[in-house]
C-alpha positions in Angstrom: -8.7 -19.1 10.4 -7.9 -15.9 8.6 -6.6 -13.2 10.9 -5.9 -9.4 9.1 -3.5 -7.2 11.5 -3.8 -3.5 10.4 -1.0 -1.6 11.9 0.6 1.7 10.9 1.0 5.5 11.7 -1.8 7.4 13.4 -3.7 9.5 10.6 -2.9 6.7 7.7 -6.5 5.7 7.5 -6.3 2.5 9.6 -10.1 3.2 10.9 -11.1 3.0 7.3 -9.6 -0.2 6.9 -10.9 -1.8 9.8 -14.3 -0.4 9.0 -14.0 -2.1 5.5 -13.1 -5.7 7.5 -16.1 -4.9 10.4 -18.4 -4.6 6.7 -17.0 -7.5 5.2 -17.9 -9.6 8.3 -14.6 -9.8 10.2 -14.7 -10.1 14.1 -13.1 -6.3 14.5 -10.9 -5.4 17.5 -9.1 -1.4 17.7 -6.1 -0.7 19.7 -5.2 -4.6 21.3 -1.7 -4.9 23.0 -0.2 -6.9 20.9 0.7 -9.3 24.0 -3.0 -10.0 24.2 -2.9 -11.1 20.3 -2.2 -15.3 20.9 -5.3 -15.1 23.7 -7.1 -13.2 21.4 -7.1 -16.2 18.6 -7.5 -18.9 20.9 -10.5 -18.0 22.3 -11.9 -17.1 18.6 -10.7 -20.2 17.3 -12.7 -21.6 20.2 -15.7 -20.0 19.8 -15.9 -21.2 15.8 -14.5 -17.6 14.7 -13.4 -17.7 11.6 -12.2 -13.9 10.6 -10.5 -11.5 12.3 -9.0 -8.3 12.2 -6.9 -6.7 14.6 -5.1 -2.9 14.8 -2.1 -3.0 16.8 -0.2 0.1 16.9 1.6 2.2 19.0 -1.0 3.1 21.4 -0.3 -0.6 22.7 2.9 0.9 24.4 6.0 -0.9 24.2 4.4 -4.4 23.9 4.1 -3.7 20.6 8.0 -5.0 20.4 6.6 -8.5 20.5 4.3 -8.4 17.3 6.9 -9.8 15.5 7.1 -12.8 17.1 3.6 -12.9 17.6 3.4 -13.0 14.0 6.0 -15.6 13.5 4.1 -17.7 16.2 0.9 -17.2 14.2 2.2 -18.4 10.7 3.3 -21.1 11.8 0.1 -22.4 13.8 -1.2 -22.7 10.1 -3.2 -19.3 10.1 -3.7 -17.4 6.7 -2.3 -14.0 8.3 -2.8 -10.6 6.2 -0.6 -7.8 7.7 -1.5 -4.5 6.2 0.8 -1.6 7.1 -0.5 2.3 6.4 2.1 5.1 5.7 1.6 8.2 4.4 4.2 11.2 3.8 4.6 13.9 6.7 3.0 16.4 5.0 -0.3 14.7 4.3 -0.3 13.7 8.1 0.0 17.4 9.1 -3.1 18.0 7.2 -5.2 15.3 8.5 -4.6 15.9 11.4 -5.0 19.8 11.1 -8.2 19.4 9.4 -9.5 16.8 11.7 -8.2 18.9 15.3 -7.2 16.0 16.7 -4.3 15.2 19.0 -1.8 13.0 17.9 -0.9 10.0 20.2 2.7 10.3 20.6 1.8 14.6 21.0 2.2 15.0 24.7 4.7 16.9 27.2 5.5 19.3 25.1 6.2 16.9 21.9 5.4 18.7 18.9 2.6 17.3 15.9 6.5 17.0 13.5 8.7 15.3 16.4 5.5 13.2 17.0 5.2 11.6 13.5 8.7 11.3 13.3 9.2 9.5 17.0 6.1 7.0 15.2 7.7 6.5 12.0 11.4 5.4 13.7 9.3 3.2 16.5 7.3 1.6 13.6 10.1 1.2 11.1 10.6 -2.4 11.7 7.2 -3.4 11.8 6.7 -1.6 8.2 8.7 -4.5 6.9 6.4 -7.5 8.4 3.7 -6.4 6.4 1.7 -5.4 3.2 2.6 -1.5 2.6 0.3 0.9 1.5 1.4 5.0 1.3 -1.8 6.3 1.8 -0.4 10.0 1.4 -2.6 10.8 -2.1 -5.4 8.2 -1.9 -9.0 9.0 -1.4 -10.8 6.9 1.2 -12.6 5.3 -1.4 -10.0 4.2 -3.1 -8.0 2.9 0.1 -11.2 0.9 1.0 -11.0 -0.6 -2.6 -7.1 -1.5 -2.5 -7.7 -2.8 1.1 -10.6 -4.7 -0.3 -9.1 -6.3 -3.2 -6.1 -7.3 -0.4 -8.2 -9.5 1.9 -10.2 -10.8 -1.7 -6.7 -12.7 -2.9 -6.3 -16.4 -2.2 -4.8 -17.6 0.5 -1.4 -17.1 -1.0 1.6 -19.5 0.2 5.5 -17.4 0.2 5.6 -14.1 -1.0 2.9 -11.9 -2.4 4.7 -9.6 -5.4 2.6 -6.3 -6.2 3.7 -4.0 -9.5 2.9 -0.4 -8.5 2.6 2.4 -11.1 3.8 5.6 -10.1 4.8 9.6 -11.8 7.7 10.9 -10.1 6.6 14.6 -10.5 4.7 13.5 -7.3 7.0 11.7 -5.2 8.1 7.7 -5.4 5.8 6.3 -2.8 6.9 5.2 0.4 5.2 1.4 0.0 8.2 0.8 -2.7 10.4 -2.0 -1.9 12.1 -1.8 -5.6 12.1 1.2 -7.5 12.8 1.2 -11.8 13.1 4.7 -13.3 11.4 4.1 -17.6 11.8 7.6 -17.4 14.4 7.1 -20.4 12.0 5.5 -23.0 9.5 7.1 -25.4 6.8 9.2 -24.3 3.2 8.6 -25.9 2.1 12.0 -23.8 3.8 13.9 -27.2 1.2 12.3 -29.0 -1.9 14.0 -28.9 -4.0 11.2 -29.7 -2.7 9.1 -27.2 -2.2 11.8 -24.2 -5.6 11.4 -22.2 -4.5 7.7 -22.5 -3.4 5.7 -20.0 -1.2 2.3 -20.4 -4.0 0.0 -20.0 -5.8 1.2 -23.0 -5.1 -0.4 -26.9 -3.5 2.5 -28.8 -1.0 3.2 -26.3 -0.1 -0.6 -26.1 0.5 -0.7 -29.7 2.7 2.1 -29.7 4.8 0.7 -26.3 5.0 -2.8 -27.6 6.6 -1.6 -30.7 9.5 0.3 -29.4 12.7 -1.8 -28.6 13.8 -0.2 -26.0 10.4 -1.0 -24.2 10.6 -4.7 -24.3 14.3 -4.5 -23.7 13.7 -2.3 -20.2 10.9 -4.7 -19.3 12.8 -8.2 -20.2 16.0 -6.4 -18.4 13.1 -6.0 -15.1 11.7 -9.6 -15.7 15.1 -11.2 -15.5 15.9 -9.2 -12.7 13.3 -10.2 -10.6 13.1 -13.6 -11.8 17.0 -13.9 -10.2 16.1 -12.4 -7.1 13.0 -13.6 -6.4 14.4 -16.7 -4.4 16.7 -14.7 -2.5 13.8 -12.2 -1.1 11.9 -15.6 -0.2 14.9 -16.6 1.4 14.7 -13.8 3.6 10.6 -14.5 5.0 9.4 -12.1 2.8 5.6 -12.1 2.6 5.2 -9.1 0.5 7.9 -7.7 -2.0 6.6 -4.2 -3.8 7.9 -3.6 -7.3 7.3 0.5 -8.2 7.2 1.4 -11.9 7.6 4.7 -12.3 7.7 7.4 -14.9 6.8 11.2 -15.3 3.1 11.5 -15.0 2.3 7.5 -14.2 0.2 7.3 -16.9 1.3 5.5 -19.8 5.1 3.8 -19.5 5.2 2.3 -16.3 1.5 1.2 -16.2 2.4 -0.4 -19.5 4.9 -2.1 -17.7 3.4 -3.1 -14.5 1.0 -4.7 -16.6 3.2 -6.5 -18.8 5.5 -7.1 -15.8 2.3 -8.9 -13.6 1.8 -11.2 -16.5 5.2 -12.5 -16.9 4.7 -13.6 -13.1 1.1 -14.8 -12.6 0.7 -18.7 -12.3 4.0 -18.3 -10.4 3.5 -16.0 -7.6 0.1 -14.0 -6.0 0.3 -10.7 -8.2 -1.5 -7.8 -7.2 -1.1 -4.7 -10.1 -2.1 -1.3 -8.9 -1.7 2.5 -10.5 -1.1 5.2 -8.2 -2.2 7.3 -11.4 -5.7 6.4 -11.1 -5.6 7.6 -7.5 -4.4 10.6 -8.4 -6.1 11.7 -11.5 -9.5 11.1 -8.9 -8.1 13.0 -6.3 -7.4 16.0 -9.2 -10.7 16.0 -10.4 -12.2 16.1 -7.0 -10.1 18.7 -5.9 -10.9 21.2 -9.1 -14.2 20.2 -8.5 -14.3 21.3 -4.9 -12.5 24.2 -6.1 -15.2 25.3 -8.3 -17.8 24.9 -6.0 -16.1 27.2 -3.7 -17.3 30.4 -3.3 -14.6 33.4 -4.3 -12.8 35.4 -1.9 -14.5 38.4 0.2 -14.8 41.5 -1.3 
């Protein structure tokens, strides 16, 4: 049986995920108190269900204390168990829920939208780590319905699931990282002006990386890394362990890198790759374009 649990902040997008499970044909349950979870399977399993996906969050109360054991329980009955967590920076949450008028869960007796998220984030903190992390703060809903998408697609994967994450730093290292590298340091091909509307998945600017010392040295330096502490994280019950790659813009170094990097380990581990950049070069262009189809300010 192949259970997905969805869990996160309020506002992260976790209706958009579960819509994407209801569409794929997973059995779809909102807001279950994460007590109820172990019934919940056993009378699936009964029936012949073979999919399900379940939010539990923190309008289950204080029961939601026992999903980690739940959890435990549920791995080891043999169940392929996806746990996807949502995120997103404070500021993005503020403006969902501005533009969307609604309340906040945690918003009541006097609590403010701020002391809200906050009061979330520090209840939720531990269950961020049983999971598969996705900062939502800069990602379309198309594109979180892809990465979601592409999640429940992968194998059934036994030990720990390792994702290479692309990121710029002139907008923020996401909060989904588990390791962070800085390639900030190495050559830039966005001073070329053949290779600056590039990206590192495309030929030229692979030719010019992959002949730079310093390049393979940075990524043989993260390889070996990893590759030494690897054991250690699985050690630790670790299903998912998020390696971010970042550079200025997240266009052409660290998605070089994450590339090469999720090749070095495939065959070994489940690899995921994904590029923040893409995310937000879409977001850009649909912004400016909303921005140009916007009528002009009042006379």
């Amino acid at each position: 049986m192949q259970i997905v649990l969805i869990s996160g902040l309020s506002g992260s997008g976790k209706s958009i995920a579960l819509n994407v499970l209801e569409d794929a044909g997973y059995y779809v349950v909102d807001n279950l108190p994460a007590a109820l979870l172990p019934e919940l399977v056993d009378h699936l399993r009964s029936a012949g269900g073979e999919r399900v996906a379940v939010v539990v969050d923190m309008r289950s109360g204080a029961s939601i204390e026992v999903l980690p054991q739940e959890v435990a329980a549920l791995r080891r009955s043999g169940a392929d168990l996806r746990f996807i967590f949502l995120e997103a920076r404070d500021d993005a949450l503020i403006a969902r829920f501005s533009e969307t008028r609604r309340r906040h869960p945690l918003a009541v007796g006097g609590v403010t939208l701020e002391e809200a998220i906050q009061r979330e984030r520090d209840a939720l903190a531990s269950i961020a780590e049983l999971g598969h992390r996705i900062d939502t703060s800069d990602l379309l809903a198309n594109t979180l319905r892809a990465w979601v998408k592409g999640f429940i697609d992968l194998a059934p994967a036994e030990g720990l699931t390792l994702m290479f994450e692309s990121f710029g730093f002139k907008y923020g290292i996401p909060l989904d990282a588990d390791l962070v590298f800085d390639v900030r340091c190495l050559p830039n091909p966005h001073y070329d002006p053949r290779l600056r509307p590039l990206t590192g998945r495309d030929q030229p600017v692979i030719d010019f990386l992959r002949t730079i010392p310093e390049v393979a040295r940075m990524g043989e330096d993260i390889r070996r890394f990893l590759a030494d502490w690897l054991p250690a994280y699985v050690g630790d019950n670790r299903s998912y362990l998020t390696v971010a790659i970042g550079c200025t813009g997240g266009q052409h170094r660290s998605v070089y890198l994450a590339e090469w990097l999720a090749t070095q380990f495939r065959g070994r581990l489940e690899v995921i790759v994904r590029h923040r950049s893409d995310a937000r070069r879409i977001a850009d262009r649909a912004a400016a374009g909303a921005n140009d189809a916007a009528p002009g300010p009042a006379a």
